[in-house]
Biopython code that builds the backbone (N, CA, C, O; Angstrom):
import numpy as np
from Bio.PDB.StructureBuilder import StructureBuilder

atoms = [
    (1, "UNK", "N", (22.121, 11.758, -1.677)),
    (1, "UNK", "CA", (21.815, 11.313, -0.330)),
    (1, "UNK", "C", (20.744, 12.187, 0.308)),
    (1, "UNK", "O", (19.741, 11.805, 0.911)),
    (2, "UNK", "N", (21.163, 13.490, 0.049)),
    (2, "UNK", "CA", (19.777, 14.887, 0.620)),
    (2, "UNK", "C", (18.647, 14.052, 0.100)),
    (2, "UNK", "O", (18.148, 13.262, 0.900)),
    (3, "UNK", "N", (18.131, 14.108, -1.207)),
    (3, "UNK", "CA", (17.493, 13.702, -1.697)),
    (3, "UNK", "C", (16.414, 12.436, -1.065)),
    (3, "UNK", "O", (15.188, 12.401, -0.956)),
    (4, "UNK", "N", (17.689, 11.272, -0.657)),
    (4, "UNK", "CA", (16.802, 10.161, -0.044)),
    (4, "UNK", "C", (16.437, 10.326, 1.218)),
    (4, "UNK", "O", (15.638, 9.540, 1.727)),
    (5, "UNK", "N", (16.850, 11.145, 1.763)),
    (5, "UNK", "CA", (16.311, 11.592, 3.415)),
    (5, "UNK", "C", (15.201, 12.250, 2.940)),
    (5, "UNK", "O", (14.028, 11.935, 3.141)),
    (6, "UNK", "N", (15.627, 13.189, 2.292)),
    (6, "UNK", "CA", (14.179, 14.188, 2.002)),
    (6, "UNK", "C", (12.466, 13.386, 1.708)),
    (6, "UNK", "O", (11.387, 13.721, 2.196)),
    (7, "UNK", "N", (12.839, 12.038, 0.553)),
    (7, "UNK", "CA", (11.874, 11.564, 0.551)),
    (7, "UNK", "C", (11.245, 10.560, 1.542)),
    (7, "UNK", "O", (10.190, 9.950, 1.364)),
    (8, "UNK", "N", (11.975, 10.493, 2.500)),
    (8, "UNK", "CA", (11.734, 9.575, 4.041)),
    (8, "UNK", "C", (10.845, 10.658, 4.421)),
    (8, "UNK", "O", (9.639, 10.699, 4.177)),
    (9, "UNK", "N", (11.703, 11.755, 5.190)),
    (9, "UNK", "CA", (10.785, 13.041, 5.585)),
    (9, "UNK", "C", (9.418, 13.250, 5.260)),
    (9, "UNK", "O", (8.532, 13.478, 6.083)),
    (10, "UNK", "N", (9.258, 13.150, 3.824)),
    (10, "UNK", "CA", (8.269, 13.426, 3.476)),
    (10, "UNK", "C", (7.179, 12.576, 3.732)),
    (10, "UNK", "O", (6.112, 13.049, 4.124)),
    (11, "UNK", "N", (7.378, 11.054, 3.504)),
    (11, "UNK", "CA", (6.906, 9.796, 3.191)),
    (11, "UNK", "C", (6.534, 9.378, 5.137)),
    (11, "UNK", "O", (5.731, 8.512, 5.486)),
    (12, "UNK", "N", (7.116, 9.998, 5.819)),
    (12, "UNK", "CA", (7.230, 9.878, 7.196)),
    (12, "UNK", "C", (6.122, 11.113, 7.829)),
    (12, "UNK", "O", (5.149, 11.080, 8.582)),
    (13, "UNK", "N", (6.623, 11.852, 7.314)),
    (13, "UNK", "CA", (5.091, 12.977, 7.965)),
    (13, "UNK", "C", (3.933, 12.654, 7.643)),
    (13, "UNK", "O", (3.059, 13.180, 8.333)),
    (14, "UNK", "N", (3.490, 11.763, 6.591)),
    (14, "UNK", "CA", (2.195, 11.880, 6.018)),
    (14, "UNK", "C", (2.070, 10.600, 6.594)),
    (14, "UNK", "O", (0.911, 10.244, 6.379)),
    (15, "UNK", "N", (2.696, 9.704, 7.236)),
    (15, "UNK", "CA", (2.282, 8.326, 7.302)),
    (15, "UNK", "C", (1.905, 9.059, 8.797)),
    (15, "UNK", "O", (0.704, 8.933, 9.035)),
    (16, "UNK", "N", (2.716, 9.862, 9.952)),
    (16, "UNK", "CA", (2.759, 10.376, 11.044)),
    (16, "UNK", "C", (1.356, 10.991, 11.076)),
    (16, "UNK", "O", (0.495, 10.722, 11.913)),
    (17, "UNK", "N", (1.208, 12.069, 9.798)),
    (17, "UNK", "CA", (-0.038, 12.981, 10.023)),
    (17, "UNK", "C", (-1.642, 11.882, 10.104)),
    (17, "UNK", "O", (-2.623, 11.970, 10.842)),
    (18, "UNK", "N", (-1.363, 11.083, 9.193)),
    (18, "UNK", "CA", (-2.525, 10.095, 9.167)),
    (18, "UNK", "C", (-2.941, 9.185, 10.159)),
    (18, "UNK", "O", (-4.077, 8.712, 10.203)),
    (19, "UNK", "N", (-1.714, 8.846, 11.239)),
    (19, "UNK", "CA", (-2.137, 8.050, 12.352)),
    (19, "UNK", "C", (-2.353, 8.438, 13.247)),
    (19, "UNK", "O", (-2.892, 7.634, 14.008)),
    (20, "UNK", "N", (-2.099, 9.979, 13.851)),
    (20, "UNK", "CA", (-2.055, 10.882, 14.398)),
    (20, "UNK", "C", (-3.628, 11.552, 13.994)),
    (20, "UNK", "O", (-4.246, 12.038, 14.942)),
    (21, "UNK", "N", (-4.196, 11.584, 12.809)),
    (21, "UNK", "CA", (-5.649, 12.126, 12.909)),
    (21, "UNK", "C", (-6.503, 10.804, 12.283)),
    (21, "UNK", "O", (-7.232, 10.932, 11.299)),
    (22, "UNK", "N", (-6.305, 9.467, 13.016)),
    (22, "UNK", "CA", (-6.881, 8.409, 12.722)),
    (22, "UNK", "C", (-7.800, 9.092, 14.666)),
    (22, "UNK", "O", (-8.981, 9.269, 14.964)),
    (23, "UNK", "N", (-6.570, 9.253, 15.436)),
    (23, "UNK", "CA", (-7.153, 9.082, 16.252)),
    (23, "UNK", "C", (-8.766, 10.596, 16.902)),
    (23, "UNK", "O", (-9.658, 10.706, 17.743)),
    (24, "UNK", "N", (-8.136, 11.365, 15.748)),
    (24, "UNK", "CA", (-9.045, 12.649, 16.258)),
    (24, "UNK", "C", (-10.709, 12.494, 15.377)),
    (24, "UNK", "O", (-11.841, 12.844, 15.712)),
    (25, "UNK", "N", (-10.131, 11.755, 14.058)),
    (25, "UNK", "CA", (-11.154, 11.977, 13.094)),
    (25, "UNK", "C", (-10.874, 10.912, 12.168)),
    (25, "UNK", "O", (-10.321, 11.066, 11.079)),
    (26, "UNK", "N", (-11.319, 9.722, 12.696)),
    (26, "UNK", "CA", (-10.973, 8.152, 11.786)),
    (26, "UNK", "C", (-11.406, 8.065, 10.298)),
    (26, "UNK", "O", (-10.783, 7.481, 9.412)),
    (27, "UNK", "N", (-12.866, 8.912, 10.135)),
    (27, "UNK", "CA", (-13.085, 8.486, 9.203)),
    (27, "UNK", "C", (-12.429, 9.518, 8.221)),
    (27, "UNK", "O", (-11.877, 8.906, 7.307)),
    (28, "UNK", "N", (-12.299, 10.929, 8.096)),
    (28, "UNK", "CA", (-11.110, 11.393, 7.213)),
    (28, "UNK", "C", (-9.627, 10.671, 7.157)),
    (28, "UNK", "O", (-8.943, 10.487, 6.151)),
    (29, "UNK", "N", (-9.412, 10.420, 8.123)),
    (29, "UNK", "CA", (-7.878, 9.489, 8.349)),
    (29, "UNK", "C", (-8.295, 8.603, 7.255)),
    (29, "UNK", "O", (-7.836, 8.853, 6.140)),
    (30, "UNK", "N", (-9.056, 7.651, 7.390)),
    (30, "UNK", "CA", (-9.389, 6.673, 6.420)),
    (30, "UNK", "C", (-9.162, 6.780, 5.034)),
    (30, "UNK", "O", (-8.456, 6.047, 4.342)),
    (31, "UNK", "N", (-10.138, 8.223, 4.527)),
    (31, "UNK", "CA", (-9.804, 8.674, 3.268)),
    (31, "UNK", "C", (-8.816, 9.042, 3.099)),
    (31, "UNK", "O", (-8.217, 8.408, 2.230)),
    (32, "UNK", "N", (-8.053, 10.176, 3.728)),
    (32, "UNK", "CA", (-6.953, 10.106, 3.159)),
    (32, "UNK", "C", (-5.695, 9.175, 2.900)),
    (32, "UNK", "O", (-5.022, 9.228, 1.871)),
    (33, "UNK", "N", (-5.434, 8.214, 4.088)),
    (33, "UNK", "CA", (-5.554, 7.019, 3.430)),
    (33, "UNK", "C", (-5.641, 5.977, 2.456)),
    (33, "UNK", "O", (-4.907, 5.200, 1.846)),
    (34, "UNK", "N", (-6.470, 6.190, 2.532)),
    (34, "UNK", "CA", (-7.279, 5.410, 1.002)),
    (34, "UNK", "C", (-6.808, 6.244, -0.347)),
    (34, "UNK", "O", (-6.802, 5.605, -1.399)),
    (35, "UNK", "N", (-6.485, 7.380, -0.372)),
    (35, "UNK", "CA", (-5.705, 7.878, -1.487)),
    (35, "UNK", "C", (-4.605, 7.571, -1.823)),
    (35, "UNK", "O", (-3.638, 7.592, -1.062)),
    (36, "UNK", "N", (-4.567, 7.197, -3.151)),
    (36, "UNK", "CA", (-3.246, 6.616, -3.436)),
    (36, "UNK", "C", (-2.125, 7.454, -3.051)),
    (36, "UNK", "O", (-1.261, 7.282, -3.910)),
    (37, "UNK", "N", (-1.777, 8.164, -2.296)),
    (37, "UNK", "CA", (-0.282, 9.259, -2.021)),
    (37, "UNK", "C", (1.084, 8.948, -2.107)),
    (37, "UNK", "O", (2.103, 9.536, -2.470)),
    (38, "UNK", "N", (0.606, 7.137, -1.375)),
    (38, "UNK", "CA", (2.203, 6.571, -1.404)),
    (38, "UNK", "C", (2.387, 5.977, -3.378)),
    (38, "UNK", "O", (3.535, 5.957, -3.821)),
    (39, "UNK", "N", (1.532, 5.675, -4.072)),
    (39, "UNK", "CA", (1.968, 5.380, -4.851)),
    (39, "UNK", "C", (2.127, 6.591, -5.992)),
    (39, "UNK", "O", (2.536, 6.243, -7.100)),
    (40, "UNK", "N", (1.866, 7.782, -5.797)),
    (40, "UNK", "CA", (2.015, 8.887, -6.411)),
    (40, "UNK", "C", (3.112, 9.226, -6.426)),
    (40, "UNK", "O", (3.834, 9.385, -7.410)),
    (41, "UNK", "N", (3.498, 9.466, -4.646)),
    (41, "UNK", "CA", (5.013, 9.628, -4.482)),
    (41, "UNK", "C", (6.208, 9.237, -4.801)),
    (41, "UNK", "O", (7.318, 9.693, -5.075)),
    (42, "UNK", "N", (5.358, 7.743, -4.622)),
    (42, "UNK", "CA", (6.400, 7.125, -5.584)),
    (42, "UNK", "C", (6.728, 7.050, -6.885)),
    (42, "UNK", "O", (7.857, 6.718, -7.244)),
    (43, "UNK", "N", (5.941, 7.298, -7.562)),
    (43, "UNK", "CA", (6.124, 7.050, -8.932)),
    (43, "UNK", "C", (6.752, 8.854, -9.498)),
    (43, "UNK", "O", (7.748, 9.092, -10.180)),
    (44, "UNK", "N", (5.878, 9.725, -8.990)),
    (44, "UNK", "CA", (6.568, 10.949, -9.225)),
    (44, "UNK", "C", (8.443, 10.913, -8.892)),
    (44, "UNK", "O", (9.208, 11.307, -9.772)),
    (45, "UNK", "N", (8.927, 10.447, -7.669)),
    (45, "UNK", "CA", (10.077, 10.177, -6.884)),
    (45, "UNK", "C", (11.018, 9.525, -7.579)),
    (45, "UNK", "O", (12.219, 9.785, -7.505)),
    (46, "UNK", "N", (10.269, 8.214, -8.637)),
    (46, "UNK", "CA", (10.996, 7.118, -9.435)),
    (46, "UNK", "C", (11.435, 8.027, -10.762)),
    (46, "UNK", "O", (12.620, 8.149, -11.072)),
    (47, "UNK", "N", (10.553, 8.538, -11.375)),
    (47, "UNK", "CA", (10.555, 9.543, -12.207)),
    (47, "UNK", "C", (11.674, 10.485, -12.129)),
    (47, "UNK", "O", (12.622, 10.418, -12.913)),
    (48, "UNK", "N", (11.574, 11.477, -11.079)),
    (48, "UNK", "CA", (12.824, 12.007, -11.398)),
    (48, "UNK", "C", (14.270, 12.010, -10.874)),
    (48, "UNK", "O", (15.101, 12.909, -11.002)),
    (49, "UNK", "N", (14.440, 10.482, -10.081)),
    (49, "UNK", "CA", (15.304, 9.721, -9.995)),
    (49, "UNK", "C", (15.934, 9.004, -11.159)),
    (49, "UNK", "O", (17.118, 8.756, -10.928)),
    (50, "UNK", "N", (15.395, 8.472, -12.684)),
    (50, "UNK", "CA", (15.505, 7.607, -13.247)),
    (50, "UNK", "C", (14.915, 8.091, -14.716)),
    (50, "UNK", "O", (15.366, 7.532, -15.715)),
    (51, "UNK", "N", (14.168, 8.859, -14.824)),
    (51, "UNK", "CA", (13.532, 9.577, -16.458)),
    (51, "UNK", "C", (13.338, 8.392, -16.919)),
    (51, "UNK", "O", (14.115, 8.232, -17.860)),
    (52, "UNK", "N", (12.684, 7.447, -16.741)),
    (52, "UNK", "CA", (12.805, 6.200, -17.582)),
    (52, "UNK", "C", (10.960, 5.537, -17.194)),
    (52, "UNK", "O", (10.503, 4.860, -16.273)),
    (53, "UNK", "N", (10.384, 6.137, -18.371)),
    (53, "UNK", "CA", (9.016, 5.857, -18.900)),
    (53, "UNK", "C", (8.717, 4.327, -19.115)),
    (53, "UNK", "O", (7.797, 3.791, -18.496)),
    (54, "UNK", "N", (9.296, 3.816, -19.763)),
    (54, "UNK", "CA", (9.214, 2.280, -19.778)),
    (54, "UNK", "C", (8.836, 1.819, -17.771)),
    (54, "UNK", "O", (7.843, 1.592, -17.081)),
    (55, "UNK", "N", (10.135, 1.887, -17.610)),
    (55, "UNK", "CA", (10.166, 1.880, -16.231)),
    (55, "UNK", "C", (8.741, 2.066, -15.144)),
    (55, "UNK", "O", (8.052, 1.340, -14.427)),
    (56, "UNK", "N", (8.810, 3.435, -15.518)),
    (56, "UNK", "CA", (7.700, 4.045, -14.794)),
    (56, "UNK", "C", (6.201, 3.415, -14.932)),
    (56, "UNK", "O", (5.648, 3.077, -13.886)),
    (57, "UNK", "N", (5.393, 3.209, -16.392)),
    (57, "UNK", "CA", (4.850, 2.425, -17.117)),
    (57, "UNK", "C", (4.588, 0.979, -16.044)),
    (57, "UNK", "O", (3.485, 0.671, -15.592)),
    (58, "UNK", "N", (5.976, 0.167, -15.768)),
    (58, "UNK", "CA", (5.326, -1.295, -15.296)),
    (58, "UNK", "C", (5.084, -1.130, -13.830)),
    (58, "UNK", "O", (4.276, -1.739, -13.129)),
    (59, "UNK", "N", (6.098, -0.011, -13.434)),
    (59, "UNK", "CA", (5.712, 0.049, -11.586)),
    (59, "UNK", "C", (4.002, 0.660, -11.471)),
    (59, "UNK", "O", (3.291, 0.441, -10.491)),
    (60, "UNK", "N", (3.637, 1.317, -12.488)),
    (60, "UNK", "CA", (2.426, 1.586, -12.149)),
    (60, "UNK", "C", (1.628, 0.711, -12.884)),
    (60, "UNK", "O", (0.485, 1.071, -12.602)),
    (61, "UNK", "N", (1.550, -0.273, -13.700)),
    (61, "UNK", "CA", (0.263, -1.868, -14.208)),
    (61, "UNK", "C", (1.188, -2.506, -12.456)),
    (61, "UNK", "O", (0.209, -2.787, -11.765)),
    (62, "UNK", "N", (2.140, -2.732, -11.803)),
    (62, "UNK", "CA", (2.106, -3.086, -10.861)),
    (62, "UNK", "C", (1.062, -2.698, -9.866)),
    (62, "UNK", "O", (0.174, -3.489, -9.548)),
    (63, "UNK", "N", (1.144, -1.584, -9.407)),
    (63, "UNK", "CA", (0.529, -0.971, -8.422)),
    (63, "UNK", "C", (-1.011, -1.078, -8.681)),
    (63, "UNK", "O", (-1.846, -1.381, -7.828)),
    (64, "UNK", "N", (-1.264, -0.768, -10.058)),
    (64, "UNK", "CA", (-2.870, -1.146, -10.092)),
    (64, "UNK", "C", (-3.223, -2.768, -10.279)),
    (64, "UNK", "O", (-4.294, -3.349, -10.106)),
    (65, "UNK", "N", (-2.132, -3.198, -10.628)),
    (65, "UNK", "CA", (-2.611, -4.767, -9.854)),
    (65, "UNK", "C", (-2.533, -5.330, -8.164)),
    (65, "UNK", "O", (-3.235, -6.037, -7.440)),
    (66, "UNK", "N", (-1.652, -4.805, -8.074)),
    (66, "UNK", "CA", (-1.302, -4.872, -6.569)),
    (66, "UNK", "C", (-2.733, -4.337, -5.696)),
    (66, "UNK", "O", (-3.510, -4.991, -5.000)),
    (67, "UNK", "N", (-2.717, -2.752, -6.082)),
    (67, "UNK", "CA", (-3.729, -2.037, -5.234)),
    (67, "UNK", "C", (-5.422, -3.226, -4.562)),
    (67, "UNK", "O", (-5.545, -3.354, -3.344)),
    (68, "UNK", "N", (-6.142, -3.699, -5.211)),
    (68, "UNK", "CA", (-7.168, -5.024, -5.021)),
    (68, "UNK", "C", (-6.503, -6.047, -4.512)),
    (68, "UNK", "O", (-7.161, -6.661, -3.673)),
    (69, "UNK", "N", (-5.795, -6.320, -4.645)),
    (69, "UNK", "CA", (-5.199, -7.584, -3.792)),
    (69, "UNK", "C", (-4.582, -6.972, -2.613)),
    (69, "UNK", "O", (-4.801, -7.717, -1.658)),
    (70, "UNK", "N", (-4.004, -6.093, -2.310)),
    (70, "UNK", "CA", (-3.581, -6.203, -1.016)),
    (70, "UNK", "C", (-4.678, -5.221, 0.420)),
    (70, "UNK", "O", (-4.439, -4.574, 1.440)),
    (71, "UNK", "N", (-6.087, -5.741, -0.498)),
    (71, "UNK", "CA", (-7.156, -4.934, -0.153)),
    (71, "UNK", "C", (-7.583, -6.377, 0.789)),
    (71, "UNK", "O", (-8.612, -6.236, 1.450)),
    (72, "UNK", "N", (-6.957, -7.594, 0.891)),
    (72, "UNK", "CA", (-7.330, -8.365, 1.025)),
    (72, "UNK", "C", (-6.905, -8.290, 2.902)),
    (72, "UNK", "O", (-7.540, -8.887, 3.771)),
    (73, "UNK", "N", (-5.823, -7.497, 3.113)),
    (73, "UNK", "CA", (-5.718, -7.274, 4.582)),
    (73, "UNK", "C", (-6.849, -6.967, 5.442)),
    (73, "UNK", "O", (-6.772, -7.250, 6.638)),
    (74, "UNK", "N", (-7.811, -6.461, 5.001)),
    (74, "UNK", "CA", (-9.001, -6.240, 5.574)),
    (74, "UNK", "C", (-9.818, -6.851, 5.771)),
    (74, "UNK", "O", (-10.765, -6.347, 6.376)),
    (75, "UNK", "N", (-9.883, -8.362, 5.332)),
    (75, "UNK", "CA", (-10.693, -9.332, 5.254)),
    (75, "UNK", "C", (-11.073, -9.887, 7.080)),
    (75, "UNK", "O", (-12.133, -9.798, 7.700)),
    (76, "UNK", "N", (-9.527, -10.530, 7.581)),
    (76, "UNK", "CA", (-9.989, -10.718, 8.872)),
    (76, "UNK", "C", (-10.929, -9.970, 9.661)),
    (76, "UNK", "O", (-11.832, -10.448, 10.349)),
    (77, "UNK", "N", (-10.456, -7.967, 9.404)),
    (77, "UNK", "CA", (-11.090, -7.488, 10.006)),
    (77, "UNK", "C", (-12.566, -7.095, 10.115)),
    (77, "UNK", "O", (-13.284, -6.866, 11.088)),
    (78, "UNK", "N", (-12.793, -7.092, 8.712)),
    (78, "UNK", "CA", (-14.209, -6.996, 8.596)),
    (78, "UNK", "C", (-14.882, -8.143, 9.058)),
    (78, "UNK", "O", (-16.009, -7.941, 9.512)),
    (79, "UNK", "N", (-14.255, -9.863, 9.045)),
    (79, "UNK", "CA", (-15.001, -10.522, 9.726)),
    (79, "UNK", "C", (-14.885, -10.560, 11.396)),
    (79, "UNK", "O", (-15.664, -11.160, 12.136)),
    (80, "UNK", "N", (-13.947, -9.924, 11.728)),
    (80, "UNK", "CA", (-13.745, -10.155, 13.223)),
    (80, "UNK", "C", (-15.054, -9.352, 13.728)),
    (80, "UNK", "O", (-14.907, -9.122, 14.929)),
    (81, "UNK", "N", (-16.141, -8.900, 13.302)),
    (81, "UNK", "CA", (-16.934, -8.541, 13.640)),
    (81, "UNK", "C", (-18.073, -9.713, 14.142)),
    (81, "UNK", "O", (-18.799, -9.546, 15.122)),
    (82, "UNK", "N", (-18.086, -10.923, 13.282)),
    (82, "UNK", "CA", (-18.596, -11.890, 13.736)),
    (82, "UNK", "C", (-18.110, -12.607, 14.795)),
    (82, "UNK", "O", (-18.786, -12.927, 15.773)),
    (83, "UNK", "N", (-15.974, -13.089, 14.482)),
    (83, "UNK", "CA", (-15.823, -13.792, 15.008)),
    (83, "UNK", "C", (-14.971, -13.291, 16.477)),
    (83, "UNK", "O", (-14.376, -14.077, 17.213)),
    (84, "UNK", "N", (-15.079, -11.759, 16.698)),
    (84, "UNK", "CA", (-14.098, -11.111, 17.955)),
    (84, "UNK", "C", (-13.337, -11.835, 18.345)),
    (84, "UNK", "O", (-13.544, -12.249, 19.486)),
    (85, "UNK", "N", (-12.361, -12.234, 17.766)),
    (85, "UNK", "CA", (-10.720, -12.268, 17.724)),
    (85, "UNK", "C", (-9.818, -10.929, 18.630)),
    (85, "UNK", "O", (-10.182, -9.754, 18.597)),
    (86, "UNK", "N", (-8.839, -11.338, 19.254)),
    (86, "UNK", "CA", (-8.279, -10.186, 19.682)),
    (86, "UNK", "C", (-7.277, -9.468, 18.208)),
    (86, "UNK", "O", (-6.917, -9.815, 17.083)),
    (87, "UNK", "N", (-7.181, -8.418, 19.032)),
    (87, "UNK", "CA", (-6.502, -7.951, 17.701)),
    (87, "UNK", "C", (-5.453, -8.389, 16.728)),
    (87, "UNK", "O", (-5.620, -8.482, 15.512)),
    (88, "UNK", "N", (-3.918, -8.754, 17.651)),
    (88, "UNK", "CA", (-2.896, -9.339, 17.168)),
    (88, "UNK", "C", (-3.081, -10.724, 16.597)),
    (88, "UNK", "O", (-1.926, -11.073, 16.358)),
    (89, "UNK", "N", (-3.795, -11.598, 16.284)),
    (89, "UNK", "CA", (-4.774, -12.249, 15.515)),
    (89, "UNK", "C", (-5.302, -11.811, 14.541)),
    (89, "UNK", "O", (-4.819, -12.124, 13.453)),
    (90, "UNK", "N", (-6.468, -10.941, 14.589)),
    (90, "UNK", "CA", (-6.851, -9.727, 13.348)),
    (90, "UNK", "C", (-5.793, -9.772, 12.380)),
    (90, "UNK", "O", (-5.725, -10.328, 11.284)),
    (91, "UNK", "N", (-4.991, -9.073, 13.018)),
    (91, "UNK", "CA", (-3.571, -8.220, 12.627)),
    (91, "UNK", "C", (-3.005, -9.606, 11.611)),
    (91, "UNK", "O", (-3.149, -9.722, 10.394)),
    (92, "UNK", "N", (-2.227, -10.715, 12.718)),
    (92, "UNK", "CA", (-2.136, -11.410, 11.944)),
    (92, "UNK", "C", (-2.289, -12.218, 10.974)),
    (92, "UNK", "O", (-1.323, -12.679, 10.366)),
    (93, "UNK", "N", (-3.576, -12.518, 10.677)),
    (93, "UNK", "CA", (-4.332, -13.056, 9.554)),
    (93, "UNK", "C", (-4.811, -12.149, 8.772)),
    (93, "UNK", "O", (-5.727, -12.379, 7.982)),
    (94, "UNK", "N", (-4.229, -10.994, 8.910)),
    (94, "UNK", "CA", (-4.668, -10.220, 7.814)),
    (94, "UNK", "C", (-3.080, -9.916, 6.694)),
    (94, "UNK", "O", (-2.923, -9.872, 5.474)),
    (95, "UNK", "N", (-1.985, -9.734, 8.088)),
    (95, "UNK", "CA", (-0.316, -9.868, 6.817)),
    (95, "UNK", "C", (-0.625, -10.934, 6.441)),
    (95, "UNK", "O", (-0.877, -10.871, 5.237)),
    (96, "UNK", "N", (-0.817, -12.462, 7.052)),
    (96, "UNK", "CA", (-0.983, -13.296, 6.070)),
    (96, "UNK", "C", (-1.884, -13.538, 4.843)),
    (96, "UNK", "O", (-1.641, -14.337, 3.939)),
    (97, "UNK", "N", (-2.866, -12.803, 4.933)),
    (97, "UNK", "CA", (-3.729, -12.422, 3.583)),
    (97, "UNK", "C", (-3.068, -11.965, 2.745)),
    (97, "UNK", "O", (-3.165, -12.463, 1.623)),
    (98, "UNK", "N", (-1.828, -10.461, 3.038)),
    (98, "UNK", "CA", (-1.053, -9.741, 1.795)),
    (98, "UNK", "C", (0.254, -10.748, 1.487)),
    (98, "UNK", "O", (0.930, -10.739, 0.458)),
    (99, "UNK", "N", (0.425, -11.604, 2.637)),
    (99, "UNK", "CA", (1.331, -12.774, 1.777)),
    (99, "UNK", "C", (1.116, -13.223, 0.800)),
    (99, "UNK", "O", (1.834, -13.261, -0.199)),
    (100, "UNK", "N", (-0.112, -13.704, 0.994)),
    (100, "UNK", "CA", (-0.903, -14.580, -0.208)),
    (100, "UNK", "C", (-0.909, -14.010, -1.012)),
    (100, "UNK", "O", (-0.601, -14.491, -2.103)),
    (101, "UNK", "N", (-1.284, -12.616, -0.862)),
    (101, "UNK", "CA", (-2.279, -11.785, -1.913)),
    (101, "UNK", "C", (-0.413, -11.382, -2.938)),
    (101, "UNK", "O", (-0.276, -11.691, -4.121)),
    (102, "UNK", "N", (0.445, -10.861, -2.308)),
    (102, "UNK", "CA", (1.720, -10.942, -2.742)),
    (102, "UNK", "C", (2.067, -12.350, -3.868)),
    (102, "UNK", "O", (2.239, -12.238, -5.082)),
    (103, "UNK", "N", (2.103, -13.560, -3.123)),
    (103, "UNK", "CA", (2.068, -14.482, -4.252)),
    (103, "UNK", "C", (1.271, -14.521, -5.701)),
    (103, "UNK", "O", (1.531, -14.768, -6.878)),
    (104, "UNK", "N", (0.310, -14.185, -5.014)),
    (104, "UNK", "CA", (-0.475, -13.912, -6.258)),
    (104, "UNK", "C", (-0.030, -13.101, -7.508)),
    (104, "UNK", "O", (-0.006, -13.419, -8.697)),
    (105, "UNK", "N", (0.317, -11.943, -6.861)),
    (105, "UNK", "CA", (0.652, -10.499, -7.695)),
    (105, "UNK", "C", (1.744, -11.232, -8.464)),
    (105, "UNK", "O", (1.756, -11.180, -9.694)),
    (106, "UNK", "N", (2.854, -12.057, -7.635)),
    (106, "UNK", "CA", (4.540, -12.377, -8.851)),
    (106, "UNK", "C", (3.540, -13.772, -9.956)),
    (106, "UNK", "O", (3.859, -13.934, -11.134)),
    (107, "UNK", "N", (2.480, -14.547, -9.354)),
    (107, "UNK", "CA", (2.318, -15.397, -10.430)),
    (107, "UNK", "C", (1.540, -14.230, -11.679)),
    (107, "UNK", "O", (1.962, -14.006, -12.814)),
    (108, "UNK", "N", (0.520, -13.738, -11.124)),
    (108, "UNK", "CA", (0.090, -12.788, -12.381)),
    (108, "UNK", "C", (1.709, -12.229, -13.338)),
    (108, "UNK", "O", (1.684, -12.184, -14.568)),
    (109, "UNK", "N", (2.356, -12.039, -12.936)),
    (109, "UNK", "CA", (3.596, -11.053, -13.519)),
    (109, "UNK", "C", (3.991, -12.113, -13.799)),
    (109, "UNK", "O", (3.568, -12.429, -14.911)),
    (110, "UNK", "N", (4.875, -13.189, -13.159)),
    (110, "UNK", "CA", (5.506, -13.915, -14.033)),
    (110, "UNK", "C", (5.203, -15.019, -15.096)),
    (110, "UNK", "O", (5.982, -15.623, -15.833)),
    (111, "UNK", "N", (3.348, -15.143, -14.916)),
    (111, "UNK", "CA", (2.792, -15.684, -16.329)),
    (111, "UNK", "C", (3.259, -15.245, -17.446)),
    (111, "UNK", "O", (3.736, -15.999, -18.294)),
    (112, "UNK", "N", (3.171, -13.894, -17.585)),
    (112, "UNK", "CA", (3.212, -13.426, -18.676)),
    (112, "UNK", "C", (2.510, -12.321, -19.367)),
    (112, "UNK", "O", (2.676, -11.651, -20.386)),
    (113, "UNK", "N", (1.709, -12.400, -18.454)),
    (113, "UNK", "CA", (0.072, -11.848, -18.552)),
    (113, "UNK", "C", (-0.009, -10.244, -18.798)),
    (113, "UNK", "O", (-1.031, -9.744, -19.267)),
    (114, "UNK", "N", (1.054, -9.518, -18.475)),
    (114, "UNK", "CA", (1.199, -7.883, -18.666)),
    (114, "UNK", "C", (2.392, -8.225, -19.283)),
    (114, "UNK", "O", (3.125, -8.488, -18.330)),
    (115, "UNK", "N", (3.279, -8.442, -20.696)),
    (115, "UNK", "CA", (4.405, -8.237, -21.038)),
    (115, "UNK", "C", (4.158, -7.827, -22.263)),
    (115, "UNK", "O", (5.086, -7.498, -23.002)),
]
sb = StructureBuilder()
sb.init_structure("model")
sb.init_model(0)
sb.init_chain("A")
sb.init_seg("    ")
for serial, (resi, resn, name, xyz) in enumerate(atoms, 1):
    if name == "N":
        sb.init_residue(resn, " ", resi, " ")
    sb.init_atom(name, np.array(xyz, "f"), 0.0, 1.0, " ", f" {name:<3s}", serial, name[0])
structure = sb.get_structure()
């Protein structure tokens, strides 16, 4: 139980530290960000929760399939530059992009296509 708090804690400061220096210094926020951390954490976290390589192995061909597709949240925003949308709009047509982009990810997987 320590354990699963601990990795909240952890998983919670860095999400805290990053939105917190989005606002001082956006474009480092960005990068760091943009570093994979949460999927490191995770996979380091899964690891020595579970010792199980197989395992470990498909959550990460997940994640690097996942990672480009759910790049797709950004789409509204980069066009809301043309079309100035208010934000919660933005916002929303952009989860609905990682919906999609989500469907996508279980048909790739459940083709067949990585087994």
């Amino acid at each position: 139980m320590w354990w699963f708090i601990g990795k909240i804690v952890i998983s919670g400061t860095i999400i805290a530290f990053a939105s917190w220096l989005a606002g001082k210094q956006p474009v480092l926020a960005g990068f760091i960000v943009a570093l994979p951390l949460m999927s490191m954490m995770s996979i380091f976290f899964s690891y020595v929760s579970y010792k199980d390589m197989d395992t470990i192995n498909k959550f990460a061909l997940s994640i690097v399939t996942a990672v480009p597709l759910s790049l797709t949240f950004f789409i509204p925003f980069i066009c809301n530059r043309w079309l100035n949308m208010n934000f919660l709009i933005t916002y929303g047509l952009g989860f609905c992009c990682v919906i999609a982009a989500y469907v996508v990810h279980g048909l790739i997987f459940n083709s067949g296509l990585f087994r």
